[in-house]
C-alpha positions as CSV (number, residue, x, y, z in Angstrom):
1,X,0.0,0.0,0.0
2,X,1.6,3.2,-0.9
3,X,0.2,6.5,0.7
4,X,1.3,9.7,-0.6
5,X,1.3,13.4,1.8
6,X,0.2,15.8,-0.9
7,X,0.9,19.5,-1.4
8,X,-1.9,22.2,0.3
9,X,-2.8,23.9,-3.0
10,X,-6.0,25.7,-1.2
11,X,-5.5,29.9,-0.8
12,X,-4.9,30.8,1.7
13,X,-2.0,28.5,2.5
14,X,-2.5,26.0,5.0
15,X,0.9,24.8,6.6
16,X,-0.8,21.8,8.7
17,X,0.1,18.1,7.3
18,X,-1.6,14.5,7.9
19,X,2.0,13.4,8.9
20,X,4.7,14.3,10.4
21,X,8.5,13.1,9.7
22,X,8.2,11.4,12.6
23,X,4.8,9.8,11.9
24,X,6.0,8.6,8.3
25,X,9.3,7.2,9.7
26,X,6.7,5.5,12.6
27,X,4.2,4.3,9.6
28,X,6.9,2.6,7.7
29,X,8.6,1.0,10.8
30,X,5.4,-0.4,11.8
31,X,4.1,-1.7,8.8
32,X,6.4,-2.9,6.0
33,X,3.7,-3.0,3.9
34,X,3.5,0.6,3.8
35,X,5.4,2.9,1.4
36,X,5.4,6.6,1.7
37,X,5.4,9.5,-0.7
38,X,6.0,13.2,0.0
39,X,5.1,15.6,-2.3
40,X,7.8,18.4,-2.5
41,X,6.3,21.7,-0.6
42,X,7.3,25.1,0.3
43,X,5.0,25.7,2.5
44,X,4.8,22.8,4.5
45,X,5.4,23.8,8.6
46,X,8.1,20.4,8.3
47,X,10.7,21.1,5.6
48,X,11.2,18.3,2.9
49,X,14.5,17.7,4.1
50,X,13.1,16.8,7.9
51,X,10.7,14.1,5.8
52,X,14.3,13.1,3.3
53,X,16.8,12.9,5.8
54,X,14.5,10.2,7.7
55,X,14.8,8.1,4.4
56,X,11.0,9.0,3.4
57,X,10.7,9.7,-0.2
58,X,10.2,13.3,-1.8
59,X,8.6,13.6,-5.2
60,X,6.7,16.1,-7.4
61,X,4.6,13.2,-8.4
62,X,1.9,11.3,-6.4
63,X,0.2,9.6,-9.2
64,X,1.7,6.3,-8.4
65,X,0.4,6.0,-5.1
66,X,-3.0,4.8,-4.0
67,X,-4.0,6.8,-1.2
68,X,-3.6,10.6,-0.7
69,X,-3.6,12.1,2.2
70,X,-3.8,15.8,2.7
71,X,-5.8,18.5,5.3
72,X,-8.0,20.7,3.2
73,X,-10.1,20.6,-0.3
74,X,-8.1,19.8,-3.0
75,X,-8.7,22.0,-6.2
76,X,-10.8,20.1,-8.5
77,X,-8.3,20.7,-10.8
78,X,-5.7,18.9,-9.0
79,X,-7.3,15.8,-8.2
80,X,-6.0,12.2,-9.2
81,X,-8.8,10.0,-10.6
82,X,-9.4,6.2,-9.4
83,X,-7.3,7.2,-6.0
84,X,-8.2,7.0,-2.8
85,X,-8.5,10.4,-0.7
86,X,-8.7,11.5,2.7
87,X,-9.1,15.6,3.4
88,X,-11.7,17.9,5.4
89,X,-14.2,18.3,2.1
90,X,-16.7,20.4,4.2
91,X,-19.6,19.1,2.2
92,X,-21.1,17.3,5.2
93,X,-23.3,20.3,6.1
94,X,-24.3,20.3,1.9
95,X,-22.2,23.7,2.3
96,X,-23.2,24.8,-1.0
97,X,-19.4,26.5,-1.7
98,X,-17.9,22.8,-2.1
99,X,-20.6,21.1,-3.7
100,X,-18.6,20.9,-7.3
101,X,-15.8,19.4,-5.3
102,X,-18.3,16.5,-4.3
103,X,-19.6,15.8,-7.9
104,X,-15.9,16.1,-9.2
105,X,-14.9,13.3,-6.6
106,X,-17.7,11.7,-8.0
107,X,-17.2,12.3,-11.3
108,X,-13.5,11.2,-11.2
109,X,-14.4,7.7,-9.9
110,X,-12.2,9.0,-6.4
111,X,-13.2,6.6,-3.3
112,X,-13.7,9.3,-1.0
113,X,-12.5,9.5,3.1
114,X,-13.5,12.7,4.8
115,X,-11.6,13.3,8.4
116,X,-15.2,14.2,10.0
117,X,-16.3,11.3,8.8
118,X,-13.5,8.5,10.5
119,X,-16.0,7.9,14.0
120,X,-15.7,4.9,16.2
121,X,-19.1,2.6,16.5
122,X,-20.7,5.0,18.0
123,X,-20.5,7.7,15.8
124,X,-17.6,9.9,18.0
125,X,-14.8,11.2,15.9
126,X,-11.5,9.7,15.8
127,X,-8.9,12.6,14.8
128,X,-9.4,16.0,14.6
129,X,-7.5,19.4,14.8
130,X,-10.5,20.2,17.8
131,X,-8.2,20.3,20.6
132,X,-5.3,22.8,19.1
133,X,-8.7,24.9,18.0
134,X,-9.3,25.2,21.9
135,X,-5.5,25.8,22.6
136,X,-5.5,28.7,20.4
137,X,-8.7,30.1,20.6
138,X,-8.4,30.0,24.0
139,X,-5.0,32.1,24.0
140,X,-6.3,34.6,21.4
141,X,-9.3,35.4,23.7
142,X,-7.1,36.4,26.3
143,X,-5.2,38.2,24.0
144,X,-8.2,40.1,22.8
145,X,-9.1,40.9,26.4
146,X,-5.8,42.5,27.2
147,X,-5.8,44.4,24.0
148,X,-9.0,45.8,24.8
149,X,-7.9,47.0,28.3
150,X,-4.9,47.6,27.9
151,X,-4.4,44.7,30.7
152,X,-1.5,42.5,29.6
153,X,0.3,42.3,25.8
154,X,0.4,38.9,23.9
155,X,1.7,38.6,20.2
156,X,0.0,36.7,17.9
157,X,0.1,33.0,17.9
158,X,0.6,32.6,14.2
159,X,4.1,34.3,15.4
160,X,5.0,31.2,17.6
161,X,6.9,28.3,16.7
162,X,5.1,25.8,18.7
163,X,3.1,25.4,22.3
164,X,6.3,25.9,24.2
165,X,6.7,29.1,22.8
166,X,3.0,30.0,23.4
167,X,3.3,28.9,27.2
168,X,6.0,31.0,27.5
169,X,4.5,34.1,26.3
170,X,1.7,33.4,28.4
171,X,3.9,32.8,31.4
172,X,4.9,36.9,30.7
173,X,1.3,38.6,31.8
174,X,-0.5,39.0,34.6
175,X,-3.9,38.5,34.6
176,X,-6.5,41.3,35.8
177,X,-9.8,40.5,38.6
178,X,-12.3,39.0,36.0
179,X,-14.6,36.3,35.6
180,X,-14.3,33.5,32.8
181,X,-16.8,31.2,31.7
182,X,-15.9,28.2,29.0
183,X,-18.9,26.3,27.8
184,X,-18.1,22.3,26.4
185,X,-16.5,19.6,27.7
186,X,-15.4,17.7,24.6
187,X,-11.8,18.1,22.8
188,X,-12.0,22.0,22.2
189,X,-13.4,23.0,25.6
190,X,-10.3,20.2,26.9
191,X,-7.6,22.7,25.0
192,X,-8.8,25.7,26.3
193,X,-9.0,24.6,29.8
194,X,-5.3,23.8,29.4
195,X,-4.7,27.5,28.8
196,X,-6.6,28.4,31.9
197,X,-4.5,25.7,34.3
198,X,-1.0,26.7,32.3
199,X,-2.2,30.1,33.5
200,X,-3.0,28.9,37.0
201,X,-6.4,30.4,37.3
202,X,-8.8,28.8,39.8
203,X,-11.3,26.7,38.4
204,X,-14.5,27.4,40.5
205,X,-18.4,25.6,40.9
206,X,-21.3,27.0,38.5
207,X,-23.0,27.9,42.0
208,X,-19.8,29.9,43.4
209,X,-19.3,31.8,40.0
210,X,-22.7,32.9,39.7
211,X,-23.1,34.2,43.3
212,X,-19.6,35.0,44.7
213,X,-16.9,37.5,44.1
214,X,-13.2,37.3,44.1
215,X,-10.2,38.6,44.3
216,X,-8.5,37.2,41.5
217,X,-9.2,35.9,38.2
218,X,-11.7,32.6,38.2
219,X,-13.2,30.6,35.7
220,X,-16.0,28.2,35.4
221,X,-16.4,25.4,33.0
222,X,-20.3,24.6,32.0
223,X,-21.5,21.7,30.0
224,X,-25.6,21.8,28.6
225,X,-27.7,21.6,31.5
226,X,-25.8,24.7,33.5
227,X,-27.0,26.8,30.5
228,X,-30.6,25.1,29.1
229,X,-33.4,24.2,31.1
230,X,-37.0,22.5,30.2
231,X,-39.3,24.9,29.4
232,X,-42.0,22.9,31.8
233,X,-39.3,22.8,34.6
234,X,-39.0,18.7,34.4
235,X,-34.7,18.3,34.7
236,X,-34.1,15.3,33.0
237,X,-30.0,14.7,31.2
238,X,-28.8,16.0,28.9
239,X,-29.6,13.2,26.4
240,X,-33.2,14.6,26.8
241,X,-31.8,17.9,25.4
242,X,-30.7,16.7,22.4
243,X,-33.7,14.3,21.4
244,X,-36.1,17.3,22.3
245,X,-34.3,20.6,22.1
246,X,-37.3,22.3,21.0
247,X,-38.4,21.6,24.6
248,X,-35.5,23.5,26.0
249,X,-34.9,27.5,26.3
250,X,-31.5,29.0,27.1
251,X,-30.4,29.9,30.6
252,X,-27.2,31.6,29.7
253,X,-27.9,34.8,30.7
254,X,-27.2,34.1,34.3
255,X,-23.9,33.5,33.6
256,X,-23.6,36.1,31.3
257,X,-24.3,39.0,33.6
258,X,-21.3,37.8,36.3
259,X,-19.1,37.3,33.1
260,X,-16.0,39.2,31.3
261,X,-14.5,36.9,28.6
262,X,-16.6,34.0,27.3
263,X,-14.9,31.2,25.5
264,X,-17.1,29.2,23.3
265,X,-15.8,25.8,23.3
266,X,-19.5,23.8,22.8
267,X,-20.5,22.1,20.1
268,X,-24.1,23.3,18.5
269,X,-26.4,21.0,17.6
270,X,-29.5,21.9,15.1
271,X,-32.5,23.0,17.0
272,X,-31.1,23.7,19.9
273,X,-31.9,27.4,21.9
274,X,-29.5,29.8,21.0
275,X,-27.0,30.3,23.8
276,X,-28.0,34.2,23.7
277,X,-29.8,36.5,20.9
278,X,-28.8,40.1,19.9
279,X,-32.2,41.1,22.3
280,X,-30.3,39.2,25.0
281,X,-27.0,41.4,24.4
282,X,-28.9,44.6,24.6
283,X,-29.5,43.7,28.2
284,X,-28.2,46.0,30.5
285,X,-27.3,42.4,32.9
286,X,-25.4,41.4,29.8
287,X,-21.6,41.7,30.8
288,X,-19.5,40.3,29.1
289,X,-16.9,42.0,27.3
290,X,-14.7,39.9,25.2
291,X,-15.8,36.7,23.6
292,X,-13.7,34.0,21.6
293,X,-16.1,31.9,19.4
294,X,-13.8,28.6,19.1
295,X,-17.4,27.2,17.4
296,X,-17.5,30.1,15.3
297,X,-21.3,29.6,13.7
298,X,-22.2,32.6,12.6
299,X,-25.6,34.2,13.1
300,X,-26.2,31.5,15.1
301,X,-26.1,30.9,19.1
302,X,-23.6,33.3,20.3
303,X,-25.1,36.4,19.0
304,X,-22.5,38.8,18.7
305,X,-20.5,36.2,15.9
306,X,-21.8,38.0,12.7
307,X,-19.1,36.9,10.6
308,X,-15.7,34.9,10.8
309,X,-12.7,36.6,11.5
310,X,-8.9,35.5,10.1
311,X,-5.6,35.0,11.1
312,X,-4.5,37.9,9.9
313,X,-7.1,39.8,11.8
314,X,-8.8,38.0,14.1
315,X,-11.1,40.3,16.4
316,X,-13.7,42.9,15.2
317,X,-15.9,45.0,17.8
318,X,-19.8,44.2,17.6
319,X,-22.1,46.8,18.9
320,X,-25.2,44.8,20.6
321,X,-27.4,48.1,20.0
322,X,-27.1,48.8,16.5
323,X,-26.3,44.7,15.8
324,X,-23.1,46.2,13.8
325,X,-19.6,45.4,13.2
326,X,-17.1,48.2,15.0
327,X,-14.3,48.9,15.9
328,X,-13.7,46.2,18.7
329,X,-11.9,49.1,21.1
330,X,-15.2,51.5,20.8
331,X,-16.2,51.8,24.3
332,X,-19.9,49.6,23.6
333,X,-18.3,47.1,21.6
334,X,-18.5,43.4,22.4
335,X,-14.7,42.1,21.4
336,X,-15.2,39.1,18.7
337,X,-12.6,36.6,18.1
338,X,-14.0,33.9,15.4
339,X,-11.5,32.7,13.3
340,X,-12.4,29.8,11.8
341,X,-9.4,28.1,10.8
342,X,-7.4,28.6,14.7
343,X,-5.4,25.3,14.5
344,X,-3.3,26.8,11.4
345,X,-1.9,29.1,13.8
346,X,0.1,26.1,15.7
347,X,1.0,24.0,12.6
348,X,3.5,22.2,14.2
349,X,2.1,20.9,17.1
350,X,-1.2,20.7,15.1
351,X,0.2,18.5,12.8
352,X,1.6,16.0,15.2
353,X,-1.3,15.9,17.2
354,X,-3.3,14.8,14.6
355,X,-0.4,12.3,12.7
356,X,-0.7,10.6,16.6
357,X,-4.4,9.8,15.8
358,X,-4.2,9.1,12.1
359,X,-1.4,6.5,13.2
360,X,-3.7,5.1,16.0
361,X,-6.9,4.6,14.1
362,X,-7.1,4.7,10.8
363,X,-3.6,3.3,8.9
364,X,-3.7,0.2,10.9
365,X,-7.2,-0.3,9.2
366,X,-5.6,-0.8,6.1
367,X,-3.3,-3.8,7.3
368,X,-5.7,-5.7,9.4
369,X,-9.0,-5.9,6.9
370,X,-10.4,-2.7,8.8
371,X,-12.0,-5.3,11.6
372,X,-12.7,-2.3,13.1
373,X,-14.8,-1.0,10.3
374,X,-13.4,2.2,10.7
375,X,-12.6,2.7,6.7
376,X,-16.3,1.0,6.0
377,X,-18.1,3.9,8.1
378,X,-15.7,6.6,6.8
379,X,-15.7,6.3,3.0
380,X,-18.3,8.7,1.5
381,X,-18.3,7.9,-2.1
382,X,-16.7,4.3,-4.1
383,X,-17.5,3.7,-7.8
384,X,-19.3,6.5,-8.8
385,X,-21.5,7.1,-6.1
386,X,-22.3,7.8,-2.3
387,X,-22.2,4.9,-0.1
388,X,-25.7,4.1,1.6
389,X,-24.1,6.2,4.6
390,X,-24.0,9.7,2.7
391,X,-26.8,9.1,0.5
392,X,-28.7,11.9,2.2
393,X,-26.2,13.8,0.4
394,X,-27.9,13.1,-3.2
395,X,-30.2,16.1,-3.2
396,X,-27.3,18.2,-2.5
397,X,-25.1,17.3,-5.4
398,X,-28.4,16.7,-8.0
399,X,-28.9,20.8,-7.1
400,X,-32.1,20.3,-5.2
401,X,-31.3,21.5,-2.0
C-alpha cells in the first residue's frame, strides 16, 4: 500500500500536514507493507528535508500511489482520478461553496475518506485538529481581552513556533480580577482549559461563579444543563436535550451577567436554543466584554459572531445596539474573536497531534482488513456514487437543495 502526503494547494496556504516526519518514519517501521510519498512543498510547517533525511521519499509526483492524504479541499483541478482520498471536504453540512468538489470526486471515480467522517461505533470522531482549536482560541481570547484594556500584551500566535513558545508568552502577563466562563466539555473545551490551568487560574463551581466575588481571576467550566433548562421545569439529562431541544430554552444569561470573557468551546447541535440573541446582548445584565467563538457559527447561538474573523485579523468589535460590526476598542463594543481556521496558527504541534491519531486509528485499518470498520463507516463515495451512509447527500449534489 503506498500513501502519498500531498501538497496544500487551497488559498490561503495551510501549513498543517496529515504526517509528520516522525509519523512517516513510525508508519513505515510499523508496517512494512507501507510505502510513503511526500510531495515536495514550500509551504509545509516540516521542511522536505526533515521528511528526506529520515529516508521518506520526496517527489513532485503522487500519481503512483494509492491513497492521498492531505488537510483541506483539494482544487478540483488537481485531483488524481481512481485514487483514494482522505481531506476535510466540508460538504457534510451540503455547504453549497464545495458542492462541485463533491460531484468532481464523484465524477472522477475518487473513493472518497473525509476526516469528519472517521468515528468509532458509535459515531464519536476519531482525529481532529478540535483540541489545538481550543489551545489557540483560548489564548487569542485572552489576548483580545488584554488588547482591549490595555491589561496584559500577547503577540500573535501565528508568530510562535510551537506550544512551548506559546506557554512562555503566556507565562509573561499577569492577569486582571475577571470572571471567565468556558462552555463544552469535549476536545475543544479540553484545549482551552489547558490554557486556563497553564495560567493557573482557579477553576470554581457554576453555583460559586454565579453568586460570589473574588479577588483574583476565576473561571468556570459549563457543560448543557448549566445553560438550558425544560421549558416545563422537568430536569431530566442531557440526552433529553438533544432528542427534544425544542423543549428547552437558554439559561445563559445568568452566567452572562457575572461574566467578562466568554470562551465558546461547545459544540451546537440543530434545534437547539441559542445560547443568547442580539435582544439578549442589549441587556443591560449582559456583561460580558470579550468573547472568543472557538465554534464560530455565525448568526447562530452566540449572537455577537456575525461573521468569521482571520488570522491575519482576528477580532472585530460588535455593537449589541445597533447589531453592527465596530471597531472592537469602541467603548460599547463586544470584542469578537472567530476565526475559523485557529489550528493553522500552531502547525507544528497541530500536525503531530493529529499524525498521533491518524497513526492510531485509521492506517492500521488498512493492514488488518479494517476489523474495526473504521474505513467502511468513513468512506463517503466508491465507484461512482455515495455509499448508503451519505446518500442523504444526493439532493445536494443533484442541485435540489
Amino acid at each position: 500500500m503506498k500513501f502519498a502526503i500531498i501538497k496544500e494547494r487551497k488559498n490561503p496556504p495551510d501549513r498543517r500536514v496529515v504526517l509528520s516526519p516522525q509519523a512517516c518514519e513510525k508508519v513505515i517501521s510499523d508496517f512494512p507493507q507501507a510505502e510513503i510519498l511526500v510531495e515536495s512543498s514550500d509551504i509545509r510547517v516540516f521542511k522536505d528535508e526533515e521528511y528526506s533525511d529520515l529516508g521518506v521519499e520526496l517527489t513532485t509526483n503522487v500519481s503512483e500511489a494509492d491513497v492521498l492524504l492531505g488537510v483541506k479541499e483539494v482544487p478540483i483541478e488537481a485531483l488524481i482520478p481512481n485514487k483514494k482520498y482522505f481531506f476535510f471536504s466540508h460538504t457534510l453540512k451540503k455547504q453549497l461553496y464545495n458542492r462541485k468538489l463533491l460531484k468532481a470526486i464523484l465524477e472522477k471515480n475518487i473513493e472518497f475518506y473525509d476526516h469528519e467522517t472517521i468515528v468509532d461505533s458509535k459515531n464519536t470522531r476519531l482525529i481532529g485538529f478540535g483540541y489545538y482549536a481550543g489551545v489557540v482560541g483560548a489564548y487569542n481570547g485572552f489576548r483580545a481581552y488584554g488588547l482591549k484594556f490595555g491589561s496584559f500584551s500577547l503577540p500573535k500566535a501565528e508568530h510562535l513556533k510551537n506550544r512551548a513558545h506559546l506557554n512562555a508568552e503566556l507565562d509573561k502577563i499577569t492577569l486582571p480580577k475577571f470572571k471567565i466562563v468556558l462552555t463544552g466539555k469535549g476536545k475543544v473545551a479540553t484545549g482551552s482549559k489547558e490554557i486556563f490551568d497553564h495560567l493557573k487560574i482557579k477553576e470554581v463551581s457554576v453555583e460559586e461563579y454565579l453568586t460570589q466575588e473574588f479577588d483574583k481571576a476565576v473561571y468556570t467550566q459549563i457543560e448543557v444543563l448549566d445553560y438550558n433548562a425544560r421549558k416545563d421545569g422537568q430536569q431530566l439529562d442531557k440526552y433529553d436535550l438533544y432528542k427534544n431541544p425544542q423543549d428547552y430554552e437558554s439559561t445563559f444569561m445568568k452566567f452572562a451577567k457575572v461574566s467578562d470573557l466568554f470562551i465558546a468551546g461547545h459544540f451546537f447541535g440543530a434545534g437547539s436554543p441559542y445560547l443568547f440573541t442580539r435582544e439578549d446582548a442589549k441587556s443591560k445584565d449582559f456583561n460580558i466584554k470579550v468573547i472568543a467563538d472557538i465554534s464560530c457559527d455565525i448568526d447562530g447561538p452566540v449572537a455577537s459572531t456575525i461573521r468569521p474573523s482571520t488570522i491575519a485579523d482576528p477580532i472585530y468589535g460588535y455593537n449589541p445596539n445597533t447589531e453592527t460590526e465596530v471597531d472592537f476598542m469602541d467603548a460599547d463594543a463586544i470584542a469578537v474573536m472567530a476565526v475559523d481556521n485557529l489550528p493553522c496558527e500552531l502547525p507544528d504541534n497541530a500536525s503531530r497531534g493529529f499524525g498521533f491519531m491518524f497513526l492510531q486509528h485509521v492506517i492500521p485499518a488498512f493492514f488488518n482488513n479494517d476489523k474495526d470498520g473504521v474505513l467502511a463507516r468513513a468512506k463517503m463515495t466508491e465507484n461512482g456514487k455515495l455509499t448508503p451512509r451519505f446518500a442523504y447527500l444526493q439532493d445536494y449534489i443533484d442541485g435540489k437543495e
